[in-house]
PDBQT receptor file of N, H, CA, C and O in Angstrom, charges set to zero:
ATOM      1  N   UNK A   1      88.843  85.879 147.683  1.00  0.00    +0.000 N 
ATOM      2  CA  UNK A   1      88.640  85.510 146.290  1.00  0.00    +0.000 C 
ATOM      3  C   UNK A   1      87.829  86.613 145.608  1.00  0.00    +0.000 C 
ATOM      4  O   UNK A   1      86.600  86.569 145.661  1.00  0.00    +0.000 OA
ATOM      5  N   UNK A   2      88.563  87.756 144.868  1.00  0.00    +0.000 N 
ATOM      6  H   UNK A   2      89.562  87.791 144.825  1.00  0.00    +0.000 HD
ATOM      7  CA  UNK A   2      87.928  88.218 143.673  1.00  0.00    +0.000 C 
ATOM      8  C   UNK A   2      87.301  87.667 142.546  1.00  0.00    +0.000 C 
ATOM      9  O   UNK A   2      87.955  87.014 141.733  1.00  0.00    +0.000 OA
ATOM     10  N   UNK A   3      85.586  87.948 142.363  1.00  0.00    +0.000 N 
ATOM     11  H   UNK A   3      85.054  88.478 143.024  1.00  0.00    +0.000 HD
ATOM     12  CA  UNK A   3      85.141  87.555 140.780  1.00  0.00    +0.000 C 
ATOM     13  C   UNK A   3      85.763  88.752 140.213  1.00  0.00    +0.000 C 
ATOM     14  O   UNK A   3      85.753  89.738 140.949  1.00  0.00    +0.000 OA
ATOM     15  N   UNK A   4      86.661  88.958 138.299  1.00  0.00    +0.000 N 
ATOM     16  H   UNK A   4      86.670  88.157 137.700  1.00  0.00    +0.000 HD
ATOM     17  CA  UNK A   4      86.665  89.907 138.084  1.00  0.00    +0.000 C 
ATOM     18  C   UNK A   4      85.456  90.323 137.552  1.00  0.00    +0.000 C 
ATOM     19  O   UNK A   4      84.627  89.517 137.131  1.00  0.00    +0.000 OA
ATOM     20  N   UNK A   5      85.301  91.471 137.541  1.00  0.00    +0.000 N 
ATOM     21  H   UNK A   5      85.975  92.126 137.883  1.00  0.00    +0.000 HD
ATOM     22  CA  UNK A   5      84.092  92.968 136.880  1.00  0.00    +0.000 C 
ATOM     23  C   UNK A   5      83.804  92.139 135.461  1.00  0.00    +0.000 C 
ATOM     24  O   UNK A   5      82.588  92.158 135.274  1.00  0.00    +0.000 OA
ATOM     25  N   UNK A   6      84.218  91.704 134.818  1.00  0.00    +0.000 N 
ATOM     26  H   UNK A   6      85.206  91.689 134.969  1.00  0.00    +0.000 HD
ATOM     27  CA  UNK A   6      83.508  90.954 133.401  1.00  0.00    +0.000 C 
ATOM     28  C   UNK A   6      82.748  89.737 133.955  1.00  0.00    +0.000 C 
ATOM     29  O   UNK A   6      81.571  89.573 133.633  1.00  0.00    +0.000 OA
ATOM     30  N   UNK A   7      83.321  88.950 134.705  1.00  0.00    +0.000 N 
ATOM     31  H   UNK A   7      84.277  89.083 134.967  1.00  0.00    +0.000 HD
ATOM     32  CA  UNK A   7      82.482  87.906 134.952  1.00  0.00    +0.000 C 
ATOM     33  C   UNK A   7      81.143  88.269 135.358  1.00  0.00    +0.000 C 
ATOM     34  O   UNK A   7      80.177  88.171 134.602  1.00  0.00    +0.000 OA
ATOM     35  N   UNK A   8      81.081  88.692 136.560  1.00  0.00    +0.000 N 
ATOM     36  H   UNK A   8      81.866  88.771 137.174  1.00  0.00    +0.000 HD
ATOM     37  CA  UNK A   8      80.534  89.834 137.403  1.00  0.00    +0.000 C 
ATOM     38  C   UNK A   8      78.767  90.499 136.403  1.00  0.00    +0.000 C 
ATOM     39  O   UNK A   8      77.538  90.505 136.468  1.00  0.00    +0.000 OA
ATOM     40  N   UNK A   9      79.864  90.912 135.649  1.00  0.00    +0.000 N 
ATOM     41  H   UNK A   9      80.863  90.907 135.596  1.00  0.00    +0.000 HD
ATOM     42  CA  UNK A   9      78.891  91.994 134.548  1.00  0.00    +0.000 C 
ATOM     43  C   UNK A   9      77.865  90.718 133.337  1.00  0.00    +0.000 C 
ATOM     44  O   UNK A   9      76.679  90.591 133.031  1.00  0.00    +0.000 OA
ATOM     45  N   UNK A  10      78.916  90.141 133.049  1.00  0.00    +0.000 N 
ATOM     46  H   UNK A  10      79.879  90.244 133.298  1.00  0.00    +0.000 HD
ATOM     47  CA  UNK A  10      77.909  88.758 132.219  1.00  0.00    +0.000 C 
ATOM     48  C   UNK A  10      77.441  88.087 132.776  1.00  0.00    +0.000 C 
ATOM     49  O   UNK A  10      76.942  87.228 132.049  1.00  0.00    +0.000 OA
ATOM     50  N   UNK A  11      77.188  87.850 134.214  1.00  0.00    +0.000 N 
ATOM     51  H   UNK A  11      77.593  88.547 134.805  1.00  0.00    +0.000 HD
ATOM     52  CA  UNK A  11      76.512  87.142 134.799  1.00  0.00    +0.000 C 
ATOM     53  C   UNK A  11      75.684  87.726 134.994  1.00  0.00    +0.000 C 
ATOM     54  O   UNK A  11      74.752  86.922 135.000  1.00  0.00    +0.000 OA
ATOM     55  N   UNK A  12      75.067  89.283 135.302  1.00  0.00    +0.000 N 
ATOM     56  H   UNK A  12      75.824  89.936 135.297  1.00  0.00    +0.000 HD
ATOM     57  CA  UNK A  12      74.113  90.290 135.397  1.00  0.00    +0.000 C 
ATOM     58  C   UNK A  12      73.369  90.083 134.062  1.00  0.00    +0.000 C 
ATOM     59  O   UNK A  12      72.154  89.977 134.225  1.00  0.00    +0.000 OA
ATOM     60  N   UNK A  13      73.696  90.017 133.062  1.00  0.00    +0.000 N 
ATOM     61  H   UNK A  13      74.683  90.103 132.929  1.00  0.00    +0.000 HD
ATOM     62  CA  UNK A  13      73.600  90.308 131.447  1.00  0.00    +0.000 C 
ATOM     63  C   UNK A  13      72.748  88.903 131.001  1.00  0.00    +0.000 C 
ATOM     64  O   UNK A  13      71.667  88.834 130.416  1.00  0.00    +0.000 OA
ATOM     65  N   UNK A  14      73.620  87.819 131.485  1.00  0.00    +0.000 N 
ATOM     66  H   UNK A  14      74.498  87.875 131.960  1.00  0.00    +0.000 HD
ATOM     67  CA  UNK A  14      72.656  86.799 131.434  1.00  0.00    +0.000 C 
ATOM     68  C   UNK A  14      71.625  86.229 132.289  1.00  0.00    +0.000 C 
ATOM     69  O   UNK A  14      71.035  85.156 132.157  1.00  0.00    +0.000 OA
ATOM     70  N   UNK A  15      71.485  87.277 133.344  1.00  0.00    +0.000 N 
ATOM     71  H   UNK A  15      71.964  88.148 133.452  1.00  0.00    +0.000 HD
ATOM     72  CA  UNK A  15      70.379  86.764 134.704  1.00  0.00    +0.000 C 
ATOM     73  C   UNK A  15      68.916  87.610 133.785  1.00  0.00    +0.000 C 
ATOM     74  O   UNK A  15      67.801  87.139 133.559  1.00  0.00    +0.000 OA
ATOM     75  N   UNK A  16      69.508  89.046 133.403  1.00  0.00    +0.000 N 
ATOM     76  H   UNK A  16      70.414  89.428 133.587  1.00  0.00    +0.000 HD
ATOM     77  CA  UNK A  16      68.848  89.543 132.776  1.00  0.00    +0.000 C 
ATOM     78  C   UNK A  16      67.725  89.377 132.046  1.00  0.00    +0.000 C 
ATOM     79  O   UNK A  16      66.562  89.774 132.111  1.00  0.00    +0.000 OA
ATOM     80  N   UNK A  17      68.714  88.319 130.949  1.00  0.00    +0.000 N 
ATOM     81  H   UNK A  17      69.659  87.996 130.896  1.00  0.00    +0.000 HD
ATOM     82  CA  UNK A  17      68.067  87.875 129.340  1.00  0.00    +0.000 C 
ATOM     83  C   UNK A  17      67.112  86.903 129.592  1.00  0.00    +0.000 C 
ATOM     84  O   UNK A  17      66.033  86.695 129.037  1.00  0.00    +0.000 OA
ATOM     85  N   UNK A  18      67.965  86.029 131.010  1.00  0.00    +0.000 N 
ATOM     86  H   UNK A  18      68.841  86.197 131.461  1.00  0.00    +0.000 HD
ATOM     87  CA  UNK A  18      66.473  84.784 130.851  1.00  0.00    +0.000 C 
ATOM     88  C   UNK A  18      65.442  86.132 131.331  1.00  0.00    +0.000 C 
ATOM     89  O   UNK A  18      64.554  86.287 130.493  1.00  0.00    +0.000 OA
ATOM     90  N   UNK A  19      65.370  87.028 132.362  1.00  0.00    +0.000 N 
ATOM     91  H   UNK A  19      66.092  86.902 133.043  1.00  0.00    +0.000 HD
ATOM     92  CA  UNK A  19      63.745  87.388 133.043  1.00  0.00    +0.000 C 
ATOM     93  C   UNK A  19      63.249  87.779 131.737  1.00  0.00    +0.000 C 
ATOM     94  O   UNK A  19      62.120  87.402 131.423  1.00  0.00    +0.000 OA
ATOM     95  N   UNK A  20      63.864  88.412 131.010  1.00  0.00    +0.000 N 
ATOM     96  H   UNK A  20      64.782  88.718 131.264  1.00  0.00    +0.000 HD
ATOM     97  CA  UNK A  20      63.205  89.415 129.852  1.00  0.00    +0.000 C 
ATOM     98  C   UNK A  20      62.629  88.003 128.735  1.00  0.00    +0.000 C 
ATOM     99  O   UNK A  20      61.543  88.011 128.155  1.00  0.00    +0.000 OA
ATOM    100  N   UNK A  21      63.167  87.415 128.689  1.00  0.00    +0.000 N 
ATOM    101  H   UNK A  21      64.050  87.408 129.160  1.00  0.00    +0.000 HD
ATOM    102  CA  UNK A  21      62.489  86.343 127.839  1.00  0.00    +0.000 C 
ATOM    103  C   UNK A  21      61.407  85.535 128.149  1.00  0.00    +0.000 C 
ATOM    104  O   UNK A  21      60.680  84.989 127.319  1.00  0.00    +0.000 OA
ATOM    105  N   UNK A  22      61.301  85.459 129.478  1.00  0.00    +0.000 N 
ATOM    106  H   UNK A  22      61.892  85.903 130.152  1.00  0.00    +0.000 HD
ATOM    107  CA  UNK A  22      60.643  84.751 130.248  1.00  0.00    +0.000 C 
ATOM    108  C   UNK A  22      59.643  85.184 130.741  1.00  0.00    +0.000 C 
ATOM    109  O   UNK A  22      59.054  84.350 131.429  1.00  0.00    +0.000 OA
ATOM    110  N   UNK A  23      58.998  86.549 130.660  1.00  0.00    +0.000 N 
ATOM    111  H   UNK A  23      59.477  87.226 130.101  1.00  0.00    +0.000 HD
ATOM    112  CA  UNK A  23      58.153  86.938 130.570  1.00  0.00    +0.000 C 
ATOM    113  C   UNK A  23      56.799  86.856 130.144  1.00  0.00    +0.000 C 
ATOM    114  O   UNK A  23      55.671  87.129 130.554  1.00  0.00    +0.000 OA
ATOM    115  N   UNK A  24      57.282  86.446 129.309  1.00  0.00    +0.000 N 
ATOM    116  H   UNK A  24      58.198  86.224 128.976  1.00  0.00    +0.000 HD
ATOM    117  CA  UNK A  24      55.410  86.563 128.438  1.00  0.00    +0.000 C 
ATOM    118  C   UNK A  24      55.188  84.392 128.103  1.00  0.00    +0.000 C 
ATOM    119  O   UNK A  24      56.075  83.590 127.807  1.00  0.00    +0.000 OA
ATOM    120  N   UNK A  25      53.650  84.130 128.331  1.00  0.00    +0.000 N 
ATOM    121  H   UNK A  25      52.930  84.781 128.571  1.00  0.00    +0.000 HD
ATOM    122  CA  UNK A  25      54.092  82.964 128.386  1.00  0.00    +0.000 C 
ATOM    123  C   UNK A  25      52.614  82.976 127.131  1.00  0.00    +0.000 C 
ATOM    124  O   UNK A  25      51.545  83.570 127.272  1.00  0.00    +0.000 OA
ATOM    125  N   UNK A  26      53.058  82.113 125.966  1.00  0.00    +0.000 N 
ATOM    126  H   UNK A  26      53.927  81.630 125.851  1.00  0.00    +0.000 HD
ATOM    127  CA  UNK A  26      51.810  82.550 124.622  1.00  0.00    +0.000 C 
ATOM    128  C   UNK A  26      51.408  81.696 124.247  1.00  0.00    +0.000 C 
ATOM    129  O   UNK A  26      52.105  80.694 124.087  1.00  0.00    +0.000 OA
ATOM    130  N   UNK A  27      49.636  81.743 123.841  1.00  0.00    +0.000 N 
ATOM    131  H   UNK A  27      49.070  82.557 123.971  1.00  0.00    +0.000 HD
ATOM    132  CA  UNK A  27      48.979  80.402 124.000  1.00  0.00    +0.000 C 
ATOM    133  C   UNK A  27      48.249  80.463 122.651  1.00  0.00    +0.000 C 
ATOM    134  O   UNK A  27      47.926  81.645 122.528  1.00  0.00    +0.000 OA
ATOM    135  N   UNK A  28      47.937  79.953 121.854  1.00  0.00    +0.000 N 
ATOM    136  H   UNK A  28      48.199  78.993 121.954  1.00  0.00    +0.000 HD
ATOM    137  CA  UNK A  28      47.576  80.181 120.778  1.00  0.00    +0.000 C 
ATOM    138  C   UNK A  28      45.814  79.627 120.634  1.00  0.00    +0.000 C 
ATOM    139  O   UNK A  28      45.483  78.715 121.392  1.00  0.00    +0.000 OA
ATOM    140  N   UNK A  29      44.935  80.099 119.835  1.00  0.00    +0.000 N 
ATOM    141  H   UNK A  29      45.204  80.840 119.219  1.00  0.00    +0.000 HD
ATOM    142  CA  UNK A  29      44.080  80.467 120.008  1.00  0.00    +0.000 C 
ATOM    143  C   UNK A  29      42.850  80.301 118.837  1.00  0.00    +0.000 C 
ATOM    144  O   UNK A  29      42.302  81.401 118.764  1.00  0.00    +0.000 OA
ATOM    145  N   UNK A  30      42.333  79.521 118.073  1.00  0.00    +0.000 N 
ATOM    146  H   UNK A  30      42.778  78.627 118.133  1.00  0.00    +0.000 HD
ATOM    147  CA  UNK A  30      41.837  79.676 116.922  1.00  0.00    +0.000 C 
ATOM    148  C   UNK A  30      41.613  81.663 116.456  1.00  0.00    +0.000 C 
ATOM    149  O   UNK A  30      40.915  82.437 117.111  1.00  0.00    +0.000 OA
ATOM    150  N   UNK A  31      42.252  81.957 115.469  1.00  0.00    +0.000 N 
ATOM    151  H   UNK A  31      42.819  81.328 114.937  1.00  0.00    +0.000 HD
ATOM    152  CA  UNK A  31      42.123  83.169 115.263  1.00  0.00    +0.000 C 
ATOM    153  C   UNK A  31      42.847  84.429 115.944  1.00  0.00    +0.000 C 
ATOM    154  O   UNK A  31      42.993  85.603 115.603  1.00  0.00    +0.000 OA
ATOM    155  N   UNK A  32      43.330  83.483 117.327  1.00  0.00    +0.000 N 
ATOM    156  H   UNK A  32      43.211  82.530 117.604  1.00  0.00    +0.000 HD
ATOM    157  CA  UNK A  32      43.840  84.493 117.841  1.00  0.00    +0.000 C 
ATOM    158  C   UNK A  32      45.120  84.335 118.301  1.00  0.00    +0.000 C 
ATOM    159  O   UNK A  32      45.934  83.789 117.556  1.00  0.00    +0.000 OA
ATOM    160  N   UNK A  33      45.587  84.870 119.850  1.00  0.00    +0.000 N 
ATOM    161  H   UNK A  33      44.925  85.313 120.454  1.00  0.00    +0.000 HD
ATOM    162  CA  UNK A  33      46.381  84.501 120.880  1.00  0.00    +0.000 C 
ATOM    163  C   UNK A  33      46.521  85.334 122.074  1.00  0.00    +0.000 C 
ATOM    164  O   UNK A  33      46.341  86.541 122.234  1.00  0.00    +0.000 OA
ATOM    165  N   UNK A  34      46.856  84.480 122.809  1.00  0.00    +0.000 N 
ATOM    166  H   UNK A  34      47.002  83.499 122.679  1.00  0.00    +0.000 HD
ATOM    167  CA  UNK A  34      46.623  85.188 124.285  1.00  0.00    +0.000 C 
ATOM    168  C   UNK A  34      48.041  85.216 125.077  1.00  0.00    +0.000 C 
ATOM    169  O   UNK A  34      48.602  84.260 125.612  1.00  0.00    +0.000 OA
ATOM    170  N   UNK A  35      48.463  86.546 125.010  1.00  0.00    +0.000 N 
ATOM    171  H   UNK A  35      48.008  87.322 124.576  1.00  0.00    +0.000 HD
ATOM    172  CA  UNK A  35      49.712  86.361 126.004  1.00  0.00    +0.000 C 
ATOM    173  C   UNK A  35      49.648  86.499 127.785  1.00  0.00    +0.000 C 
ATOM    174  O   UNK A  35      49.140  87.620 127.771  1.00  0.00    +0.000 OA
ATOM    175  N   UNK A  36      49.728  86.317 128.654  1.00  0.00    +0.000 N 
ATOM    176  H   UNK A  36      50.141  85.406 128.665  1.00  0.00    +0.000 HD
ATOM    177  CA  UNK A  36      49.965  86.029 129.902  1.00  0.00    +0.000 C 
ATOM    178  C   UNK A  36      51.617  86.945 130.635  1.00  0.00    +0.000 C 
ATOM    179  O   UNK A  36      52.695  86.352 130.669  1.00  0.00    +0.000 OA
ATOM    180  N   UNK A  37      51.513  87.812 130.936  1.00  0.00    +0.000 N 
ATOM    181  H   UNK A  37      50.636  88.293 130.908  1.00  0.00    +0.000 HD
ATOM    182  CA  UNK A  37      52.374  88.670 131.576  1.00  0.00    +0.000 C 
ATOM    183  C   UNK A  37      53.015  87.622 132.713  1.00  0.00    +0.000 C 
ATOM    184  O   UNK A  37      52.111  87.501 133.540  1.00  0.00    +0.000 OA
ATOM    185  N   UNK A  38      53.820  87.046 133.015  1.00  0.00    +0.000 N 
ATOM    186  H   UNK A  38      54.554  87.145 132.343  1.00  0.00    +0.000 HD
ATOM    187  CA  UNK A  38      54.447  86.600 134.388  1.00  0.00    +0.000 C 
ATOM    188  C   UNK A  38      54.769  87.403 135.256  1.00  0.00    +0.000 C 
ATOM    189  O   UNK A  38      54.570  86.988 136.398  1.00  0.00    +0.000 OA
ATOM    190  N   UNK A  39      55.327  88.717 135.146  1.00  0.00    +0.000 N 
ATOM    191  H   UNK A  39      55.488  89.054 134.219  1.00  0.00    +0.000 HD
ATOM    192  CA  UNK A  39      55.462  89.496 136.191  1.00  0.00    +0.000 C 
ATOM    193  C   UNK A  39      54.321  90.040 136.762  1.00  0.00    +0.000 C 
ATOM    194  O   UNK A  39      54.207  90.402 137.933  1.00  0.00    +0.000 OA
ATOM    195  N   UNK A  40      53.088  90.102 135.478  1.00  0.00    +0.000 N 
ATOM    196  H   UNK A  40      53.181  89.808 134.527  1.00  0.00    +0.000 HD
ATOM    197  CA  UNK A  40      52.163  91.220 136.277  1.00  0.00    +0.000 C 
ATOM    198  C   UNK A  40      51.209  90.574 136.688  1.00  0.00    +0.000 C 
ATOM    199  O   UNK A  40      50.567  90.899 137.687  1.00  0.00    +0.000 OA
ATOM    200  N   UNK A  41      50.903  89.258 135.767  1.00  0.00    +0.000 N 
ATOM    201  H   UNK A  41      51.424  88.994 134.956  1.00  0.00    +0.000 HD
ATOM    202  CA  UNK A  41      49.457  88.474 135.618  1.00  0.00    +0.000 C 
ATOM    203  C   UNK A  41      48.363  89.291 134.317  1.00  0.00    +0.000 C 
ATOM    204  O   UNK A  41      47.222  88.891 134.084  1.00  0.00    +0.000 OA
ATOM    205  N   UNK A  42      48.965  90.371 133.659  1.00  0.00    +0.000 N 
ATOM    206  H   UNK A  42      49.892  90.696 133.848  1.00  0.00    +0.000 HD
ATOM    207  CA  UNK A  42      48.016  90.494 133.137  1.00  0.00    +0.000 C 
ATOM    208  C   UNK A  42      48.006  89.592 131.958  1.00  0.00    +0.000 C 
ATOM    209  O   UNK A  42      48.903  88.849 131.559  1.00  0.00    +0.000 OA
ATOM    210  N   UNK A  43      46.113  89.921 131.192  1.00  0.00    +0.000 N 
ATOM    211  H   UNK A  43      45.384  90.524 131.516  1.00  0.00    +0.000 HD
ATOM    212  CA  UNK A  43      46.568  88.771 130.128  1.00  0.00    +0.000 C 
ATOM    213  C   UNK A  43      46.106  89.795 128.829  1.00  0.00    +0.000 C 
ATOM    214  O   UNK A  43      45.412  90.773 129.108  1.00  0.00    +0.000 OA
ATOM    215  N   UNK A  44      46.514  89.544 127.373  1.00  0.00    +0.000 N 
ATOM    216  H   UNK A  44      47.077  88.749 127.146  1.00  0.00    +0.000 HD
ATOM    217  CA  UNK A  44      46.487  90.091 126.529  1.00  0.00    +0.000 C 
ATOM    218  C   UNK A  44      45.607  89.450 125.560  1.00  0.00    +0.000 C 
ATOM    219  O   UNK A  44      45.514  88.273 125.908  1.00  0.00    +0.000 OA
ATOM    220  N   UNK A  45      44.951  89.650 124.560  1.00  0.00    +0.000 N 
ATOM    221  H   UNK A  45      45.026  90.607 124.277  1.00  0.00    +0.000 HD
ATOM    222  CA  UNK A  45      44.260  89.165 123.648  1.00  0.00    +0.000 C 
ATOM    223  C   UNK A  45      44.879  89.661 122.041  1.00  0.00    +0.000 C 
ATOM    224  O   UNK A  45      44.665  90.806 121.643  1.00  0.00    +0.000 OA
ATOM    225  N   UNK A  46      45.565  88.774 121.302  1.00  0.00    +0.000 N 
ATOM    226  H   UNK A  46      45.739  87.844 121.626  1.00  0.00    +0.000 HD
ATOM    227  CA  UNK A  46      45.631  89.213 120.607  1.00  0.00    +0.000 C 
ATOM    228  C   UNK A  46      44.956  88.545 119.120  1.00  0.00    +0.000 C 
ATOM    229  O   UNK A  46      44.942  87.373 118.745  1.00  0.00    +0.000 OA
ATOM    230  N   UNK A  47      44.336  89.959 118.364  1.00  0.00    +0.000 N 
ATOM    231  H   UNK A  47      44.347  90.911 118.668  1.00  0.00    +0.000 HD
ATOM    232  CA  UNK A  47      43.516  88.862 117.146  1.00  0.00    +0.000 C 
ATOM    233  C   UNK A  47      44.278  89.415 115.678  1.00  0.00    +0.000 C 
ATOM    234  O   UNK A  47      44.847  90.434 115.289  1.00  0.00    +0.000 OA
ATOM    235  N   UNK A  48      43.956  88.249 115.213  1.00  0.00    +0.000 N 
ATOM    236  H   UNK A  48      43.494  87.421 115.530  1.00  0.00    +0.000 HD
ATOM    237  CA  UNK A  48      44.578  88.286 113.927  1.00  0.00    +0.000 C 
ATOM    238  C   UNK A  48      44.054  89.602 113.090  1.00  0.00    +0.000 C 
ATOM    239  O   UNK A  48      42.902  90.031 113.161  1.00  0.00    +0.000 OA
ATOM    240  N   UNK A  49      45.017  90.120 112.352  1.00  0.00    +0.000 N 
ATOM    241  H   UNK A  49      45.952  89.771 112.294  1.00  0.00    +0.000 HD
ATOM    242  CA  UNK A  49      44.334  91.489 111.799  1.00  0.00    +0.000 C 
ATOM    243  C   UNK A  49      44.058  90.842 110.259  1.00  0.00    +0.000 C 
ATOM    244  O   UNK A  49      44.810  90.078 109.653  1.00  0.00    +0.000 OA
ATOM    245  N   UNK A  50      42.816  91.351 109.829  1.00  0.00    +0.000 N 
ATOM    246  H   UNK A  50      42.205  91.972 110.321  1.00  0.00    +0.000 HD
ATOM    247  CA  UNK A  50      42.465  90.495 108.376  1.00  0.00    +0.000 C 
ATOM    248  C   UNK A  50      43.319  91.646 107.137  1.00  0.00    +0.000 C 
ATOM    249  O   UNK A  50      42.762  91.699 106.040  1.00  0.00    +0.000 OA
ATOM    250  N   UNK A  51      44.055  92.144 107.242  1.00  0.00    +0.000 N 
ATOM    251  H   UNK A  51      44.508  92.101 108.132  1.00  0.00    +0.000 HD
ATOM    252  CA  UNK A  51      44.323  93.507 105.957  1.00  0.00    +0.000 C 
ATOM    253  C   UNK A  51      46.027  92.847 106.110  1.00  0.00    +0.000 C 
ATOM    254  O   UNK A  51      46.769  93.036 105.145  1.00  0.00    +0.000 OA
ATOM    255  N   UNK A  52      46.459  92.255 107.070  1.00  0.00    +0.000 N 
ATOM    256  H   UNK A  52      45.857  92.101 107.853  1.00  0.00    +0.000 HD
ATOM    257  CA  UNK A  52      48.086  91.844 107.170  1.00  0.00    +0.000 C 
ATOM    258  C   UNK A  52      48.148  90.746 107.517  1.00  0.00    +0.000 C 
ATOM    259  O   UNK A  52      47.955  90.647 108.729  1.00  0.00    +0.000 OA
ATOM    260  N   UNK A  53      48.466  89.165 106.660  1.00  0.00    +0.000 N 
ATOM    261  H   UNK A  53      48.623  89.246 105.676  1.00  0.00    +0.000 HD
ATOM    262  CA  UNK A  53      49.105  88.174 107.296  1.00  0.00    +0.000 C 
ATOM    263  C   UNK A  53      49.939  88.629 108.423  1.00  0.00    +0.000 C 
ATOM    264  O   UNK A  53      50.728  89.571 108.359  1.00  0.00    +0.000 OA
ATOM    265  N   UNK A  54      49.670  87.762 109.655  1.00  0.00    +0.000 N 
ATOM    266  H   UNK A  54      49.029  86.996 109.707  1.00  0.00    +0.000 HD
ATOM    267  CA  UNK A  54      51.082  87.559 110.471  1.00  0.00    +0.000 C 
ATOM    268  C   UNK A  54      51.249  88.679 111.531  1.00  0.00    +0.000 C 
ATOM    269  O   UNK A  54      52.020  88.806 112.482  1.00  0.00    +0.000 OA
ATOM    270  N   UNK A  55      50.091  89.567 110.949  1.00  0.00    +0.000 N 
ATOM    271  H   UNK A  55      49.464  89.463 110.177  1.00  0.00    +0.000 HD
ATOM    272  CA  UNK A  55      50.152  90.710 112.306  1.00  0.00    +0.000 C 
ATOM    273  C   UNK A  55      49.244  90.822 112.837  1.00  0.00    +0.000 C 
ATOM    274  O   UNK A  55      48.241  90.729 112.128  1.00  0.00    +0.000 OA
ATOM    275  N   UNK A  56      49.015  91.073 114.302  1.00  0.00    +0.000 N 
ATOM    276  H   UNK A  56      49.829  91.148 114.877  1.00  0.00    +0.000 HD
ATOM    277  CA  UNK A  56      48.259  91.013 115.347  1.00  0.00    +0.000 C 
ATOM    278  C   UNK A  56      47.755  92.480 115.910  1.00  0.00    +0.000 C 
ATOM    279  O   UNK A  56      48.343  93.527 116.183  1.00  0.00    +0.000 OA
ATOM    280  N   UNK A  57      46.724  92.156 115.942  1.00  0.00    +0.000 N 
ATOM    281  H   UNK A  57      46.246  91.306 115.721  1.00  0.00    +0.000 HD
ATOM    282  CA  UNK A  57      46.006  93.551 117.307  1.00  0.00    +0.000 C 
ATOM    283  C   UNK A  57      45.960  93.249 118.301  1.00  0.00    +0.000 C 
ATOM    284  O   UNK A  57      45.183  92.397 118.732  1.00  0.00    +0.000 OA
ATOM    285  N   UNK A  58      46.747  93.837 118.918  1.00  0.00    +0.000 N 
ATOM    286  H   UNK A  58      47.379  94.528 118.568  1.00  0.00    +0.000 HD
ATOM    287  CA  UNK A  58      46.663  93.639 120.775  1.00  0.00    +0.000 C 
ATOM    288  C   UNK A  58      45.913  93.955 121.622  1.00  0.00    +0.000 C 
ATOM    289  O   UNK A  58      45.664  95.130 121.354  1.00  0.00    +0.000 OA
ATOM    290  N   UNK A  59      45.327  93.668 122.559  1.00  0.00    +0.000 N 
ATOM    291  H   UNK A  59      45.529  92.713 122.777  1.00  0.00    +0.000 HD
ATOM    292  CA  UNK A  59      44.504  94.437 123.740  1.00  0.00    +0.000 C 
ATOM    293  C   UNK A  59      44.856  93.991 124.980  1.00  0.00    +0.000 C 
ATOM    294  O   UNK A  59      45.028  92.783 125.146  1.00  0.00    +0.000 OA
ATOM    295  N   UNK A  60      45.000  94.802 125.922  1.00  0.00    +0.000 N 
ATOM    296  H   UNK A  60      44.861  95.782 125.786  1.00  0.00    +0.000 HD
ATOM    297  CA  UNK A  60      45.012  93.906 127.453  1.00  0.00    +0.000 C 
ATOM    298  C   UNK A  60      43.493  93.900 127.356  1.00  0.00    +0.000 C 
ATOM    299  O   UNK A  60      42.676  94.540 126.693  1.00  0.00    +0.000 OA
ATOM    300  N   UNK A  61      43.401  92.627 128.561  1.00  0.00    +0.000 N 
ATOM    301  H   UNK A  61      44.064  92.107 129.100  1.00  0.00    +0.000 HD
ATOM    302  CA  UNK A  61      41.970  92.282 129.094  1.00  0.00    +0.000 C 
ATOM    303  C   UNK A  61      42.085  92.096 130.305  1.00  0.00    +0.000 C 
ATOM    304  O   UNK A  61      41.098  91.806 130.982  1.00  0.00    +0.000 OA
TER     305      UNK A  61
């Protein structure tokens, strides 16, 4: 029994998309947020920047 090469290939494509999504696991934070690496364990701090709604400064910690 041959899988053909497309099946094959989208099944790679979608094994892919979940790890890459699945990665970062984000916790929210008065003021801030903290992301959590799953692959690495590291964790990130991120704080609200006061000059831009909606955008963040990052740091690992």
């Amino acid at each position: 029994m041959n899988i053909p090469t497309e099946i094959l290939a989208d099944a790679l494509i979608i094994g892919a998309s979940i790890a890459l999504t699945s990665r970062w696991s984000v916790s929210g934070l008065g003021g801030g947020t903290v992301l959590l690496n799953r692959w690495t364990g590291e964790v990130v701090w991120c704080a609200q920047a006061d000059t831009t709604p909606g955008r963040f400064n990052c740091q690992a910690r």
